[in-house]
C-alpha positions in Angstrom: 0.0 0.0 0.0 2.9 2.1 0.7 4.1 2.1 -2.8 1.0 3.1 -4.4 0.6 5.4 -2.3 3.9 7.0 -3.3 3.1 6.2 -7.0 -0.1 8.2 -6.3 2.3 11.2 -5.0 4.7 10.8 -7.9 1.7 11.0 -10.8 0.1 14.1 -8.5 3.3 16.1 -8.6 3.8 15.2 -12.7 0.5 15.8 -12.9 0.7 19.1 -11.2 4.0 20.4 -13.4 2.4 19.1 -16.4 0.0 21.3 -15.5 2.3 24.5 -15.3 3.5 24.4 -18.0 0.8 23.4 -19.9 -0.2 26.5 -18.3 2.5 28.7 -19.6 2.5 27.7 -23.3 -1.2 28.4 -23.4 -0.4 31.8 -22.1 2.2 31.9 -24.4 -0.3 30.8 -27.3 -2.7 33.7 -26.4 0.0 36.6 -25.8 1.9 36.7 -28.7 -0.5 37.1 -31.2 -2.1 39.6 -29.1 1.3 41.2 -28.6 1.9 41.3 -32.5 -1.3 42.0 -33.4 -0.7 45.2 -31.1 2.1 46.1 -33.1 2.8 49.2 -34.9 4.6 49.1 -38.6 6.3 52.3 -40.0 6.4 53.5 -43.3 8.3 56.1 -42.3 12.3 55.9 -42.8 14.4 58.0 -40.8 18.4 59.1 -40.8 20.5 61.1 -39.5 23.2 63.7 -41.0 26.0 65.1 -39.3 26.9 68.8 -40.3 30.6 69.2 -39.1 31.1 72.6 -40.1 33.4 75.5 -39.6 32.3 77.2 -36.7 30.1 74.8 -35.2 28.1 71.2 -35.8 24.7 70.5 -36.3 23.0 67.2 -35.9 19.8 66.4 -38.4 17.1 63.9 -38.3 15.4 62.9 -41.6 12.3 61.6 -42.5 10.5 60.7 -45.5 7.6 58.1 -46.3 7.4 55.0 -48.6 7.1 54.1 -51.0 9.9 56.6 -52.5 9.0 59.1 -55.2 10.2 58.4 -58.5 13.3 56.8 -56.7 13.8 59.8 -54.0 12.5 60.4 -50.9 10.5 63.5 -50.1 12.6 64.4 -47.0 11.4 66.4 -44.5 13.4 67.6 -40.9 12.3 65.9 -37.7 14.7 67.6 -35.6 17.9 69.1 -35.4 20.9 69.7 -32.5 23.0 71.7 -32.2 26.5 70.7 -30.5 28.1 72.2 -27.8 31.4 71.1 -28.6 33.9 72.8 -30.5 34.3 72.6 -34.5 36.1 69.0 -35.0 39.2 70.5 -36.8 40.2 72.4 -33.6 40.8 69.4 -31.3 44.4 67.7 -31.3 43.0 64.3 -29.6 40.5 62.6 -31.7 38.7 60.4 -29.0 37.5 64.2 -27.8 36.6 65.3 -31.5 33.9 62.0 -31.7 32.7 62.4 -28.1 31.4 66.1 -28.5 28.8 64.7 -30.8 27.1 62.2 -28.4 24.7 64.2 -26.6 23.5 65.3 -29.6 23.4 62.2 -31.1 21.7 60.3 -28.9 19.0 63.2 -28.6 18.3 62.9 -32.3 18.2 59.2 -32.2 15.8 58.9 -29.4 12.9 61.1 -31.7 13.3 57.8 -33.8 10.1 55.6 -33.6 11.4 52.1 -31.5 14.6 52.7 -32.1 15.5 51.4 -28.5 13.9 48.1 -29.6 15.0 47.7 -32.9 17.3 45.0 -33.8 21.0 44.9 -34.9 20.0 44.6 -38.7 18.0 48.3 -38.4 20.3 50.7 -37.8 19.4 53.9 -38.2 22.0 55.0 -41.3 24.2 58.0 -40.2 26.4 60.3 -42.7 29.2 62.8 -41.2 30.4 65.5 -43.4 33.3 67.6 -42.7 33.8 70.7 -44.5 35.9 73.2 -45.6 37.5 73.8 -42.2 38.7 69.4 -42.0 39.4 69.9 -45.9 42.3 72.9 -44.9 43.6 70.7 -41.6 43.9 67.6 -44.1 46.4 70.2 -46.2 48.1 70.8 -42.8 48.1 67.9 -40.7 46.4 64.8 -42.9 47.5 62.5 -40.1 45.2 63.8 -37.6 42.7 64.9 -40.0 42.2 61.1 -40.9 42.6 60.0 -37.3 39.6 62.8 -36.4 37.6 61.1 -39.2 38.1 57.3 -38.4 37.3 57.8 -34.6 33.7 59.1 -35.3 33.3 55.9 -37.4 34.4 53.9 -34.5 32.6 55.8 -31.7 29.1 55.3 -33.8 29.1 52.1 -35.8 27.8 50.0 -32.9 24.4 51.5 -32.7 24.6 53.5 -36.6 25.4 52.6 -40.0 28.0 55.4 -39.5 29.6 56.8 -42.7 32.3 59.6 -42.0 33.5 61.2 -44.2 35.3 65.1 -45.3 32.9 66.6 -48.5 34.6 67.8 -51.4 33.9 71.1 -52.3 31.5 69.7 -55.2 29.5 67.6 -52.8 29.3 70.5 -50.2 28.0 73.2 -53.6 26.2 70.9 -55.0 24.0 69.9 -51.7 23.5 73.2 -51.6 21.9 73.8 -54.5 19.6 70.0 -54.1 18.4 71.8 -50.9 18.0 75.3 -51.9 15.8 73.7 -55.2 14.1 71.4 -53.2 12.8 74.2 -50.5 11.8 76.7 -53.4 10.0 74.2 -55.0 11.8 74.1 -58.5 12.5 70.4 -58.4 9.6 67.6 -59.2 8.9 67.7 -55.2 9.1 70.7 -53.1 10.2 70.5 -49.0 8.1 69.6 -47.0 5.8 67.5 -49.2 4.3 69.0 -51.9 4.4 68.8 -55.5 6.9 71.5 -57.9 5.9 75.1 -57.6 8.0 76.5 -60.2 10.0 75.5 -63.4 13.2 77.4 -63.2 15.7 75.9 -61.0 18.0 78.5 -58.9 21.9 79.1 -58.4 23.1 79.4 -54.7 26.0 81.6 -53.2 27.6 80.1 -50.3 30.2 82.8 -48.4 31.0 81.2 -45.2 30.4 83.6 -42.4 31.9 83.8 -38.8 34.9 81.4 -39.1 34.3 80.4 -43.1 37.2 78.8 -44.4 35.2 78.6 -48.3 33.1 80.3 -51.3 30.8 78.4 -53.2 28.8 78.7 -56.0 26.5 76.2 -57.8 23.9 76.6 -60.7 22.7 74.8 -64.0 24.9 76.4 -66.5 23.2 77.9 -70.0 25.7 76.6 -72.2 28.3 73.6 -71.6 30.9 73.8 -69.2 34.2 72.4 -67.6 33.2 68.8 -66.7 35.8 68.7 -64.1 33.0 70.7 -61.8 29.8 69.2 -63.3 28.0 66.7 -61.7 24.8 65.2 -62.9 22.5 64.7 -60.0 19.4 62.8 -60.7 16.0 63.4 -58.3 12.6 62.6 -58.5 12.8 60.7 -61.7 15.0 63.9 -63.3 18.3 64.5 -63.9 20.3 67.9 -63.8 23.8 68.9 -65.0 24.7 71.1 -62.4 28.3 73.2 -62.1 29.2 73.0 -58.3 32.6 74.5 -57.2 33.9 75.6 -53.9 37.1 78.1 -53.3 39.0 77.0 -50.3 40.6 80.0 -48.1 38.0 82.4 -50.5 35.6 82.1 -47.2 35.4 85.1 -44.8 37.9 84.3 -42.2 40.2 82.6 -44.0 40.1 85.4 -47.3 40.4 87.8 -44.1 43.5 85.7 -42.9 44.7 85.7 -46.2 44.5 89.4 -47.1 45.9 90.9 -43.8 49.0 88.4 -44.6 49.7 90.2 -47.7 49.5 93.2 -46.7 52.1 92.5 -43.9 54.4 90.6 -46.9 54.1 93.7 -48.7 55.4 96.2 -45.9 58.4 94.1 -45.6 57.0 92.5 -42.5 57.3 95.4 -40.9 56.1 95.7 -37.5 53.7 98.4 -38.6 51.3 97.7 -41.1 48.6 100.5 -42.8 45.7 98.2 -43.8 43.3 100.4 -46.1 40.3 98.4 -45.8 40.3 99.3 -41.8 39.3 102.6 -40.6 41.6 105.7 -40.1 42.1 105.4 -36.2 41.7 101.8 -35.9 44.8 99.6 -34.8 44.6 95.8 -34.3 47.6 94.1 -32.9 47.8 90.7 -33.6 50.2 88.1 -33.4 52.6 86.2 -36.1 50.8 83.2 -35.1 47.6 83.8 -36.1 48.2 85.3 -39.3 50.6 83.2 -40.5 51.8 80.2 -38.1 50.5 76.8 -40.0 48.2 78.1 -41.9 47.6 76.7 -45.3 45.8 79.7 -46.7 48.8 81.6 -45.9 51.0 79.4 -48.0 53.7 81.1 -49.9 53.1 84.7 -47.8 54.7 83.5 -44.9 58.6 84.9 -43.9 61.3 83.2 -44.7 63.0 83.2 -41.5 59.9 83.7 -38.7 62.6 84.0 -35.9 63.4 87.3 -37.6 60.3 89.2 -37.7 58.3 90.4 -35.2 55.7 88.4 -33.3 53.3 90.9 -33.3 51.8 93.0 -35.9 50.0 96.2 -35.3 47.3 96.5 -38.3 46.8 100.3 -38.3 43.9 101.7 -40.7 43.6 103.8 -43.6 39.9 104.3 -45.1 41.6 103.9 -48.4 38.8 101.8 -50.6 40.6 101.7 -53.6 43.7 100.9 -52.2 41.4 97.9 -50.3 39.9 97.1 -53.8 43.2 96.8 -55.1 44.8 94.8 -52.3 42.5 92.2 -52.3 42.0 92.0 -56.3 45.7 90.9 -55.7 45.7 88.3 -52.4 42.5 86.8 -53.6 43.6 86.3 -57.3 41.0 83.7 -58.9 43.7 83.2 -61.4 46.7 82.0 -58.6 46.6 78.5 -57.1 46.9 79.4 -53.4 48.7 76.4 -52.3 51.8 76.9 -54.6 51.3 80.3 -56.0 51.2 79.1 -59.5 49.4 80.7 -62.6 45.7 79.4 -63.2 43.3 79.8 -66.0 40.4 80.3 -63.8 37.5 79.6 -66.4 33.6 79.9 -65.0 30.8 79.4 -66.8 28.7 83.1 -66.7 26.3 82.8 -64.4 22.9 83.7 -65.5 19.2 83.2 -63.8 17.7 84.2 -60.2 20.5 83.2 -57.1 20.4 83.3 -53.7 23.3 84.2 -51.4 23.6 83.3 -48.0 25.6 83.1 -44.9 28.2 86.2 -45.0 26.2 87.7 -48.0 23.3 88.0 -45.9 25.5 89.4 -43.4 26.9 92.0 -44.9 24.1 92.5 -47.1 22.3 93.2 -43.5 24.8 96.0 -42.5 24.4 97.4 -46.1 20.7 97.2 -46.5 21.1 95.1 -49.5 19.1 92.3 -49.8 19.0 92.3 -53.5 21.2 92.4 -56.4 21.6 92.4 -59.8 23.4 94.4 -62.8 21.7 97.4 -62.4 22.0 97.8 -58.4 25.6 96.2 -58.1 26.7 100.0 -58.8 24.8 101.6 -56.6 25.9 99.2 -53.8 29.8 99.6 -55.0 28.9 103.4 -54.1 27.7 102.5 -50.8 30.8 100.4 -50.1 33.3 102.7 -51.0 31.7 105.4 -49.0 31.3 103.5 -45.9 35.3 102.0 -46.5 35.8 105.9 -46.7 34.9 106.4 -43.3 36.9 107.0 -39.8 37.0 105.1 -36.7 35.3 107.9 -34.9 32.5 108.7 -38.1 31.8 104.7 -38.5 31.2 104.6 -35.0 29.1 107.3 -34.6 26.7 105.9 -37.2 27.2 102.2 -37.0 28.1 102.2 -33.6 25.6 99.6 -32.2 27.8 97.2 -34.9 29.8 95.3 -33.4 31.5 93.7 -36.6 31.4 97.4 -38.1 34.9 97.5 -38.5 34.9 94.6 -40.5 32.1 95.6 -42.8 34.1 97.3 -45.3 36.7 94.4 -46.1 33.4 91.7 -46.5 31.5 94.1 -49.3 34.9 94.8 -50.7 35.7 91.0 -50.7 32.0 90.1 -51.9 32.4 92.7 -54.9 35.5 91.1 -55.9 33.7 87.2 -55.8 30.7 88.6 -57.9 32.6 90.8 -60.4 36.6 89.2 -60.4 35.8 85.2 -59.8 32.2 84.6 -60.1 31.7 86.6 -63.8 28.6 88.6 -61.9 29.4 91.7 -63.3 27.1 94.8 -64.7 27.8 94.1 -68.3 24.9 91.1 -68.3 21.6 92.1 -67.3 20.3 88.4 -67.0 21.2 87.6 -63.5 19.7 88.3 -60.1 20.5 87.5 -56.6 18.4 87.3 -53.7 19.8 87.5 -50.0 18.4 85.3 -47.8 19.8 84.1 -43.9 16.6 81.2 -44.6 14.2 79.7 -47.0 11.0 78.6 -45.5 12.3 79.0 -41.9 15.5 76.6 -43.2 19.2 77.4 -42.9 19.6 76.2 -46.8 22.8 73.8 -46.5 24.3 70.9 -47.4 23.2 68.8 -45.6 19.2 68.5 -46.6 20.2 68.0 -50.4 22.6 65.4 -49.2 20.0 63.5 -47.6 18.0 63.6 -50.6 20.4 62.0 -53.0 21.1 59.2 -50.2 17.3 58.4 -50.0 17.4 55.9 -52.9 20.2 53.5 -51.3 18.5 53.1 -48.2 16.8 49.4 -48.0 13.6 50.5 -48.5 11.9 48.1 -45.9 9.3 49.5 -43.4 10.1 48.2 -40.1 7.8 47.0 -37.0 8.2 48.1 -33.7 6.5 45.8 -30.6 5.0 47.3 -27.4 7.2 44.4 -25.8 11.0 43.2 -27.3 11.2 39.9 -27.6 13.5 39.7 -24.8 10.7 40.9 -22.8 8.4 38.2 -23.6 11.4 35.8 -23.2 12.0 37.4 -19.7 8.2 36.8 -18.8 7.9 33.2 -19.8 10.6 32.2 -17.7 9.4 34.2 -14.9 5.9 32.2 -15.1 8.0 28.4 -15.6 9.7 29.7 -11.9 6.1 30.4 -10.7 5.1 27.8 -11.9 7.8 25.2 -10.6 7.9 27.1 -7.1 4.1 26.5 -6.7 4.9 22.6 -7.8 7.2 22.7 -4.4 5.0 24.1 -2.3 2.1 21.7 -3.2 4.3 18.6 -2.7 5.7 20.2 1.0 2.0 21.1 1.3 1.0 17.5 0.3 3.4 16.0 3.0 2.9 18.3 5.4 -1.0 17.2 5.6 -0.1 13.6 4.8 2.0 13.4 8.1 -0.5 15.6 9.8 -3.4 13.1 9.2 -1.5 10.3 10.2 -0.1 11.7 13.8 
């Protein structure tokens, strides 16, 4: 009797765990569809773009829905950041360069739909692009540059498809003028969704401001051109020939750099320099280092023997504009090759159409009241240039004096006039041009970076993607939680089951 009674406790206790887990795959059964049939697909894609630029970074998130339009995504932005750090060119240790964008990174990446819970295989693609500013330290110190470059790609592969990278001067012109067409609404699709609003696609004028190491220009040429700038860039199911080209060193701070050095080559390195495009009673005394030092846009203006010349320079105005004019027709020759000095044919195609200029055009075209140009007005605003580069400390600060760049404003125009007329072929002989000056289009800061994203669109795996209100470790995490329920309970009853056995018999 003894044994069959045990066998009787032995089938109870199966009986019992069979039970459990009979239990928790039943559970299991029900759940999961119910958790998957709660689940939300996307048809939206999403990316991110890195602006690395020369004063400071900003982080983009991009959106667009499928299926794609004619091949290309209508790409609108979710969000952008802007990072604290420092522009990526200044820093010496690289590890510090890819760690000033993580704040900002993750802040972009958490406005992505599930992106917590989406698998390995999802990653949300990433582009970094450096511009002029990492394409002057690769001139000076490639080492670093490169080192700057691959950290990023380290730092951000393990939760991006990270794709670092320093623009050419093409792709930097040329995204541009994808974003400044796509926001004006003269390419097939128009930012933020809708269809074309106009026929005539539009050049764009890029003249970095604040610490702009480039010029740009890009725009569908009228008649063929030098195909070592063209690029054919095809959207929406069209294709466009356009001519992109950026100037290196032709930026603001850098043409700035570039034009004070020459004026201290051509005083003999003097201590003293008169500098005609400052004001008569303005000095600035700056040192060797910063306009010369390693600076690649002061190539072949530097002194033979540093040791020998003084280590600072005091820049002492002259409110000479011709003498200005003249002095930067000559440091910012189109037709020199700044990096060895050498003789250039400088060919452009001429420009023809409605342009917009931005960055240090609206700038200056904001201290000048000028917010639109073409052949007739360009004289009129050469008048109000040289009149204003005319002007004395004292008289520019009595009328400009809530300026604070005021004493710049005479060498931008001066350096602007020479871009439009002496490089760019904007000049008052052709009355079938037009510029527009702009800081935004449709509350936009028109850069690269937008266009970019646009012409990337159409290699992303078009796939929507699911996300579930639970991961799958989740539901992996409750099942075994309800097996140890489940086995726990098993004990009890069987200590239960004893417990009362020996109870009845005492």
């Amino acid at each position: 009797m003894a044994g069959s009674g045990n066998s009787v406790i032995v089938y109870s206790i199966l009986a019992v765990v069979f039970l459990c887990f009979a239990i928790a795959c039943l559970i299991d059964i029900i759940v999961l569809p119910i958790v998957y049939s709660q689940s939300t697909k996307y048809n939206e894609q999403y990316a991110v773009v890195m602006d690395a630029g020369s004063s400071h970074s900003d982080i983009y998130l991009y959106q667009w829905d499928l299926p794609l339009y004619q091949d290309t995504g209508v790409v609108s932005q979710n969000s952008v950041c802007k990072s604290a750090g420092n522009p990526i060119n200044t820093y010496t240790v690289p590890s510090e360069a890819a760690e000033s964008f993580q704040s900002c990174v993750d802040e972009v990446l958490n406005n992505v739909p599930g992106f917590l819970n989406n698998p390995p295989d999802n990653k949300v693609n990433m582009w970094l692009g450096a511009s002029a500013n990492m394409r002057i330290l690769r001139h000076e110190n490639r080492s670093l540059a490169d080192s700057i470059i691959n950290e990023i790609n380290t730092r951000y592969q393990a939760e991006t498809q990270i794709n670092a990278k320093i623009l050419t001067g093409q792709e930097e012109a040329v995204g541009r003028w994808i974003t400044t067409n796509y926001i004006v609404g003269t390419l097939a699709r128009s930012y933020p969704s809708g269809p074309a609003t106009s026929g005539n696609t539009v050049g764009a004028l890029d003249m970095g401001g604040g610490d702009g190491d480039s010029l740009e220009v890009a725009f569908i040429p009228s008649t063929s051109s030098p195909s070592d700038h063209m690029q054919t860039v095809s959207l929406f199911g069209n294709s466009y020939d356009v001519y992109g080209r950026s100037y290196l060193c032709y930026g603001t701070f850098e043409g700035f750099r570039r034009i004070v050095a020459y004026a201290v080559m051509n005083a003999s390195y003097s201590q003293s320099v008169d500098f005609p495009c400052f004001p008569t009673g303005y000095t600035a005394n700056w040192p060797s280092s910063f306009i010369f030092g390693n600076h690649y846009c002061s190539t072949g203006l530097r002194p033979a023997d540093p040791t020998s010349t003084p280590e600072i320079y005091n820049i002492t105005g002259t409110s000479d504009p011709k003498r200005c004019q003249a002095l930067i027709g000559v440091a910012m020759d189109f037709n020199v090759n700044i990096s060895n000095g050498e003789t250039i044919n400088h060919v452009v195609p001429r420009p023809t159409g409605s342009f917009y200029g931005f960055s240090n055009f609206y700038y200056t075209g904001l201290a000048y009241n000028t917010f639109f140009l073409n052949s007739t007005l360009l004289g009129s605003f050469s008048a109000n240039v040289s009149e204003r580069c005319s002007l004395t400390w004292s008289e520019l600060t009595q009328r400009y004096g809530s300026d604070q760049y005021r004493v710049y404003r005479c060498v931008d125009a001066v350096l602007i006039l020479h871009f439009l007329e002496g490089g760019l072929g904007f000049d008052a002989a052709n009355n079938d041009w037009s510029i527009r000056i702009v800081m935004e289009l449709n509350s936009l800061t028109p850069g690269w970076s937008l266009g970019y994203m646009l012409q990337k669109t159409s290699e992303i795996t078009s796939e929507p993607y699911t996300e579930y209100p639970f991961s799958s470790v989740d539901l992996i995490a409750g099942l075994i939680t309800l097996i140890i329920a489940c086995i726990v309970f098993t004990v009890m009853s069987v200590v239960s089951f004893f417990f009362c056995k020996k109870s009845c018999e005492d």
